[in-house]
C-alpha positions in Angstrom: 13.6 -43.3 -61.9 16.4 -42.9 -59.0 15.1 -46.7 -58.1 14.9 -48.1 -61.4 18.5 -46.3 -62.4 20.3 -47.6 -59.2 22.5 -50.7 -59.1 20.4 -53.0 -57.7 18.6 -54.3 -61.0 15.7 -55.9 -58.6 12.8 -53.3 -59.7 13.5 -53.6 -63.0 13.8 -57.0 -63.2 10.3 -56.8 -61.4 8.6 -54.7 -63.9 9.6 -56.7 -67.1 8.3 -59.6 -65.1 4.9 -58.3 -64.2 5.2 -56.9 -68.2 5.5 -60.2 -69.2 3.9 -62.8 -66.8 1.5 -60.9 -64.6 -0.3 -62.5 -61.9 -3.0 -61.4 -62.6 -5.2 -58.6 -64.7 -5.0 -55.8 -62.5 -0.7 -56.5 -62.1 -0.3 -56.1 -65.8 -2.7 -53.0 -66.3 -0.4 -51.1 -63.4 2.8 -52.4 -65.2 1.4 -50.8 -68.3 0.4 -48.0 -66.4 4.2 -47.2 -64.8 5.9 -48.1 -68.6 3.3 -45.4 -70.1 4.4 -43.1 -67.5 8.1 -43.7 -67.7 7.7 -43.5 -71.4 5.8 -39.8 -71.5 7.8 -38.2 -68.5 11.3 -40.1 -68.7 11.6 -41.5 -72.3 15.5 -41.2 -72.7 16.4 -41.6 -68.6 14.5 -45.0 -68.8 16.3 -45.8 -72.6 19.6 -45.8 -70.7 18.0 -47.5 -67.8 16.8 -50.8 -70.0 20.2 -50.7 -71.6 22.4 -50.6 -68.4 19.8 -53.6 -67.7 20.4 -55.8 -70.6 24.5 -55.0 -70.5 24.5 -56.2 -66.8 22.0 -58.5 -66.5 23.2 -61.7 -65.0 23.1 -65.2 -67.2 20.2 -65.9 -64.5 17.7 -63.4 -66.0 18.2 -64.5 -69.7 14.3 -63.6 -69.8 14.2 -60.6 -68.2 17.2 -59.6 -70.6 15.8 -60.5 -73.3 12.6 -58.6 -72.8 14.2 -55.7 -71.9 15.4 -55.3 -75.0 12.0 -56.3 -76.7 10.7 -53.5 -74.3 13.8 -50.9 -75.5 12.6 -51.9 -79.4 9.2 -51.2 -78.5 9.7 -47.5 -77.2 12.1 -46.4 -80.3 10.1 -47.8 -82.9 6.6 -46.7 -82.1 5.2 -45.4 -85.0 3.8 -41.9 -82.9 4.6 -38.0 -83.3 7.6 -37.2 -80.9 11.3 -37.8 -80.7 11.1 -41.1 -81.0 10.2 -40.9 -85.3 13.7 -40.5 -85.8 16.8 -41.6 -83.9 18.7 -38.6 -84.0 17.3 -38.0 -80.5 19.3 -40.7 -79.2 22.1 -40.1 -77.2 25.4 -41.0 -78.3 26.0 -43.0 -75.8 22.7 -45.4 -76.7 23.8 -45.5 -80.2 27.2 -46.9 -79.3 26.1 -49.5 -76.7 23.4 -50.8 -79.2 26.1 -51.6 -81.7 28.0 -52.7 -78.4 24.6 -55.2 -78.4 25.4 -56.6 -81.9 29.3 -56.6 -81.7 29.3 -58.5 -78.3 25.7 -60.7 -78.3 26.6 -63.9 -78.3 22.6 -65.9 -78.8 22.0 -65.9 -82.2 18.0 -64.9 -81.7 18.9 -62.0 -79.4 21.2 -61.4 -82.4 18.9 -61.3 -85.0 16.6 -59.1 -83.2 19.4 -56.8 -82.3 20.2 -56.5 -86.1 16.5 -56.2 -87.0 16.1 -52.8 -84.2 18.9 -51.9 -85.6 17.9 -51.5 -89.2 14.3 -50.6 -88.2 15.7 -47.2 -86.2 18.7 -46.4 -88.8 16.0 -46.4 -91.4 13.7 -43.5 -89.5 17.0 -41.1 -90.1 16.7 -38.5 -92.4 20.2 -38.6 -93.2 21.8 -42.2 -92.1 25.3 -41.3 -93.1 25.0 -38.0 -91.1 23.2 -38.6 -88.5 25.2 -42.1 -87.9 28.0 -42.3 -89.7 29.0 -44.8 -86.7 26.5 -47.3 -87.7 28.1 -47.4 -91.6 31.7 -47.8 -90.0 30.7 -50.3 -87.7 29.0 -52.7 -90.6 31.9 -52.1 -92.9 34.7 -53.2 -89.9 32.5 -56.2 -89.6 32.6 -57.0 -93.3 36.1 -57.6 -92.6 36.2 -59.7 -89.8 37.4 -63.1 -89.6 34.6 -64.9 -87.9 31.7 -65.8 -90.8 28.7 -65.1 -88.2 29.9 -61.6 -87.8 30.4 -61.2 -91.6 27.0 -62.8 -92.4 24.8 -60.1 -89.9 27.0 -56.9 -91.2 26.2 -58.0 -94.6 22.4 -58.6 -94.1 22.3 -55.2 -92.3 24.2 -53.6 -95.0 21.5 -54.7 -97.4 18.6 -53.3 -95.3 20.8 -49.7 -94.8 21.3 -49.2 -97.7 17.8 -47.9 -99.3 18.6 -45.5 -97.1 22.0 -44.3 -97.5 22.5 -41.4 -99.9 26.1 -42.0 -102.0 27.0 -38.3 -100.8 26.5 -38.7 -97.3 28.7 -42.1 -97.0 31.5 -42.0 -94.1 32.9 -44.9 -96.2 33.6 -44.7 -99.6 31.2 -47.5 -102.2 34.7 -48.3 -103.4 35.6 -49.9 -99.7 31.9 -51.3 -99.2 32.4 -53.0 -102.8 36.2 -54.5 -101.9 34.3 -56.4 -99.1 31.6 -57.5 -101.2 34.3 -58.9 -103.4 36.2 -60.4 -100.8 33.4 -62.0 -99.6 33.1 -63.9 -102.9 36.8 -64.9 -103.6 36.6 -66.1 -99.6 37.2 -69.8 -99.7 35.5 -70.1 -96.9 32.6 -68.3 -96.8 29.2 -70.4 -97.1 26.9 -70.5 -99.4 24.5 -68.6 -97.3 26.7 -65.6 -96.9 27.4 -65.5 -100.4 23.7 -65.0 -100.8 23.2 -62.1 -98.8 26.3 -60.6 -100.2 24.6 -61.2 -103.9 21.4 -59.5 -102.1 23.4 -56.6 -100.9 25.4 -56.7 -104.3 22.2 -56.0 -105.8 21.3 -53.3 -103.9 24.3 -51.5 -104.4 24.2 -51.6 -108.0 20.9 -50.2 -107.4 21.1 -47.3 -105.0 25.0 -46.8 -105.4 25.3 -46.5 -108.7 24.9 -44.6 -112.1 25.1 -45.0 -116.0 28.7 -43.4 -116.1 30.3 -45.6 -113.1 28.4 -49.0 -113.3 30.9 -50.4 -115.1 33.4 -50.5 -112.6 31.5 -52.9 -110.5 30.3 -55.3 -112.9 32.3 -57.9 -110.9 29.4 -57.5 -108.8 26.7 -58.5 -111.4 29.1 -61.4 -112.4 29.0 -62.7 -109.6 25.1 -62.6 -108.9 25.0 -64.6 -112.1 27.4 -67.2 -110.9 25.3 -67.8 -107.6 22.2 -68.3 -109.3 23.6 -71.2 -111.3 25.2 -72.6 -108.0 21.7 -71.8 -106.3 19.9 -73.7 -109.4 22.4 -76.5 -109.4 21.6 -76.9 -105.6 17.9 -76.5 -106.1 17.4 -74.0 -103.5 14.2 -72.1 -104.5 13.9 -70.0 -101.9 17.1 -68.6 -102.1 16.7 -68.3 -106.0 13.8 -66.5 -105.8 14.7 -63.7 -103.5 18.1 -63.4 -105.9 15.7 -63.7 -108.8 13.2 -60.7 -107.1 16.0 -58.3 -106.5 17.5 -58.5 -109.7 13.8 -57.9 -110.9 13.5 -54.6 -109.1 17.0 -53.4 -110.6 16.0 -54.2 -114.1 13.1 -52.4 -113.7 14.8 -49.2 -112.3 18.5 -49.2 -114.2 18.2 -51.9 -116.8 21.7 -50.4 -118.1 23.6 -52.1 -115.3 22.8 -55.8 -117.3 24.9 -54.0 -120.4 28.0 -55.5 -120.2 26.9 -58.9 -119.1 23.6 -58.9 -120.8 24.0 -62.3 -122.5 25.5 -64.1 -119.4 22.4 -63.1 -116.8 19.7 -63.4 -119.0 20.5 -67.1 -120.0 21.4 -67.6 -116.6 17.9 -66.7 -115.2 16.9 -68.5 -118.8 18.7 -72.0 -117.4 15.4 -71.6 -114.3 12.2 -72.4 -116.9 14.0 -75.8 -117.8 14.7 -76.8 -114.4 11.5 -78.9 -113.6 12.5 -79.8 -110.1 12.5 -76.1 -109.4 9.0 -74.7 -107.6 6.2 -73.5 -110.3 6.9 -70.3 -108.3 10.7 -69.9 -109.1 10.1 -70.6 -113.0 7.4 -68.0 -112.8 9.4 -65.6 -111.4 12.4 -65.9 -114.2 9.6 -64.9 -116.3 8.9 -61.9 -114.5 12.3 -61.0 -115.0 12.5 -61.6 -118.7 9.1 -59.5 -118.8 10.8 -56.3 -116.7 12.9 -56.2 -119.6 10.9 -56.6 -122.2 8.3 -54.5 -121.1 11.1 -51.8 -120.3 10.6 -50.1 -123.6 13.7 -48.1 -124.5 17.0 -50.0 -123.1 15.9 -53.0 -121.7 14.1 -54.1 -125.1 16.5 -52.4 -127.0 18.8 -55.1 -125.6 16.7 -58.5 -125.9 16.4 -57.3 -129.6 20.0 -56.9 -130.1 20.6 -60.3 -128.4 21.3 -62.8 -130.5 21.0 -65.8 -128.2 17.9 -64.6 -125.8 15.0 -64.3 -127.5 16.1 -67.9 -129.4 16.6 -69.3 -126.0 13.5 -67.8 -124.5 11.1 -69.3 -127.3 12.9 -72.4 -126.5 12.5 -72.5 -122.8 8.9 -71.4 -122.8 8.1 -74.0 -125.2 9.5 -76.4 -122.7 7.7 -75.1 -119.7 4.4 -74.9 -121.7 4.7 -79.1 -122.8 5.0 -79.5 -118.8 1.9 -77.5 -117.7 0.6 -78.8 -114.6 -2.4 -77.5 -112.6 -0.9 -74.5 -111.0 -3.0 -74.7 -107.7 -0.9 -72.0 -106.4 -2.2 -69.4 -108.9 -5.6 -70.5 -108.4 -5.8 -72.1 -112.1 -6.0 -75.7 -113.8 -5.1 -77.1 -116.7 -8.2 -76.8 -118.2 -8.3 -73.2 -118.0 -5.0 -72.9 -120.2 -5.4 -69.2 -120.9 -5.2 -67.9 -118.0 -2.1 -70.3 -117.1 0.4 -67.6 -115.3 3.1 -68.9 -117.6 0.7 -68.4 -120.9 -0.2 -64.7 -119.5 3.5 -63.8 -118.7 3.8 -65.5 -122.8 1.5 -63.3 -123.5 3.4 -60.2 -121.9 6.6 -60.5 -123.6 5.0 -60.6 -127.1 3.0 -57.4 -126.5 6.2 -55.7 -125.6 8.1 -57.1 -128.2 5.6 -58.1 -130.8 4.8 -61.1 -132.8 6.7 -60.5 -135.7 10.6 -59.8 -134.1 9.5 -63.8 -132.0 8.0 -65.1 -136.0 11.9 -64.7 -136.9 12.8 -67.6 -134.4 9.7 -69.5 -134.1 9.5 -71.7 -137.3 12.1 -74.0 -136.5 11.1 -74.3 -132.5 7.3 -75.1 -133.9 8.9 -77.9 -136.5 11.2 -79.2 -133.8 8.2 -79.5 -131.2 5.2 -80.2 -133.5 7.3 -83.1 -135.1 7.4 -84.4 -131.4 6.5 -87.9 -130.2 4.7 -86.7 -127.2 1.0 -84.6 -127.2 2.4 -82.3 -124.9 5.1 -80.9 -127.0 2.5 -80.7 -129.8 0.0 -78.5 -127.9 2.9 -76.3 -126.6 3.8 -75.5 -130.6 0.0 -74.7 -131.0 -0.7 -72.6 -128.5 2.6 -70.6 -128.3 1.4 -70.4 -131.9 -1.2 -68.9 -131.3 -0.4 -66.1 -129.0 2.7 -65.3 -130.9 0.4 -65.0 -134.1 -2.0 -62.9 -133.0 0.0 -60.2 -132.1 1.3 -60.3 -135.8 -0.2 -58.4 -138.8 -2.8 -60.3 -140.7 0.0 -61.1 -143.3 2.2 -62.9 -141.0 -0.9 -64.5 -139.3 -2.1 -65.7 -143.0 1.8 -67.3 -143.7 2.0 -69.2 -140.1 -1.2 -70.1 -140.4 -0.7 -71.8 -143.7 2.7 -73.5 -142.4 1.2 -74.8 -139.1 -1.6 -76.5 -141.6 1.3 -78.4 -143.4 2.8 -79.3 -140.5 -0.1 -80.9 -139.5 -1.2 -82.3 -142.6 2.5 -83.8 -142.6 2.1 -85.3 -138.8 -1.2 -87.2 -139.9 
């Protein structure tokens, strides 16, 4: 250790190197050898070691630099019993010069990795906001900074920290973290990019951060998730929809009381996705999903739909439209020949269970009229067969009354 820790970086440099590009065989297996032994006998000596390495490192070794840090990653997040499960054991020092490494790193790869160790050995604290508050006070100064790089990585590392950030142990307030947030959306010139992983935080914090008696005070936040998914829809950016489009998902699921006082606006927003044909068969799917996390969410989340006065309407409407345009959905493993197991006609399917055939019969005559009546086979086949998985989830008197209307209808066609 006395060599590795004295100025002259040569051994070191030597031992990533033979890590890395050994010779031959036998030159790896004794580099392993020595970084097993280091790692038993001088775990946090040989920590400070690597990072004294990557802080001095000369432009020269870029390499060696980098994979010192790879090597540094490797040793606090092994998955084993021992100090290194949870990076409390760190030293001080350590902690500060990693976020040293993502304040100062100026190669965006060596940046991202930095931000992923980061998050990875945060998350293995029991108590982040305890055991380092630091880390929380160093993402929400960089929230604030003027350079947009800076302000995009503190954001995307806010949203991996804070699963596991209890509200009581915060060293900053969720007030302060959701000024930022905001600031980040009245920026005029912050990207689009940034804007999403501040909706992908947002999201997060509405779901970890909050409860049923404070929500309210941050529904700017779920105002302006709602806004980025139109721009995202308008820009037809599917991935980036679909991960807004997941998280929102996974909150509706959990606290579907925080859609309350915008319930109307985000569900015809995620609505506006099934009659956007350019978008993926994925993304439409997934707006689905969403409608069926609610619907399926039997006391407030269906309590809502019902209330609603313009989302079932607009959902009979919108599925109507993405069953004339069924396609073979290759990426479900389905054609169109096997309609009935169609990922769109089983997530149909879903949403009528949970609701029930009767509360969609209140809305469905005029839809059936408007799309039976139309010129093209498509339409036509979409009436029948949301039809029929509306009906039979009806009682046998409401099956016998539809039944007898869709006959006219047809009588009336031909």
């Amino acid at each position: 250790m006395e060599i590795l820790e004295s100025p002259d970086t040569l051994p070191l440099t030597c031992l990533i190197e033979e890590l890395n590009f050994p010779e031959t065989s036998t030159d790896l297996m004794y580099a392993q050898n020595l970084l097993n032994y280091l790692k038993n006998n001088y775990l946090t000596s040989f920590c400070f070691c690597l990072v004294s390495f990557y802080k001095t490192c000369g432009s020269e070794f870029g390499n060696c630099k980098e994979y010192a840090f790879d090597i540094l990653c490797q040793i606090l997040t092994e998955d084993k019993e021992g100090p290194c499960q949870e990076t409390s054991f760190l030293d001080k020092e350590i902690k500060s010069a990693i976020l040293d490494f993502l304040n100062t790193e100026s190669s965006i790869k060596n940046l991202n990795k930095i931000r992923d160790f980061v998050a990875k050995i945060a998350t293995k604290e029991v108590r982040l906001g305890n055991d380092w508050p630091e880390l929380l006070e160093f993402v929400y100064e960089s929230l604030d900074s003027d350079s947009e790089e800076k302000v995009k990585y503190a954001v995307s590392l806010l949203y991996k920290l804070i699963p596991h950030c209890a509200v009581e142990d915060l060293v900053v307030s969720p007030d302060s973290f959701y000024d930022s947030l905001v600031d980040i959306f009245d920026s005029d010139y912050m990207s689009l990019e940034v804007q999403v992983e501040a909706v992908l935080t947002s999201n997060r914090f509405l779901l970890y951060w909050t409860n049923r008696s404070n929500h309210d005070r941050y529904s700017v936040l779920m105002i302006q998730i709602v806004e980025t998914i139109s721009t995202l829809v308008e820009h037809k950016s599917d991935k980036d929809v679909q991960a807004v489009v997941k998280e929102l998902t996974v909150l509706t699921k959990e606290k579907p009381w925080t859609l309350s006082s915008q319930f109307d606006y985000v569900v015809l927003s995620v609505l506006r996705i099934l009659g956007e044909v350019e978008l993926q068969d994925k993304t439409r799917i997934l707006a689905l999903e969403f409608v069926i996390a609610l619907a399926e969410e039997r006391v407030q989340g269906r309590q809502m739909l019902l209330g609603s006065q313009l989302a079932i309407p607009k959902f009979l409407e919108k599925i109507l439209l993405l069953l004339a345009n069924l396609k073979d959905d290759s990426e479900w493993g389905t054609a169109e020949s096997d309609t009935q197991n169609l990922h769109s006609v089983r997530c149909l399917d879903r949403i009528v269970a949970a609701l029930g055939g009767e509360v969609l019969m209140r809305y469905f005559p005029r839809l059936f009229a408007i799309n039976f009546c139309a010129e093209d086979w498509q339409s036509r086949h979409a009436a029948v067969l949301s039809l029929g998985i509306v009906a039979e989830r009806c009682s046998s008197l409401k099956v016998s009354d539809y039944f007898s209307f869709s006959i006219l209808m047809f009588c009336h066609w031909f």
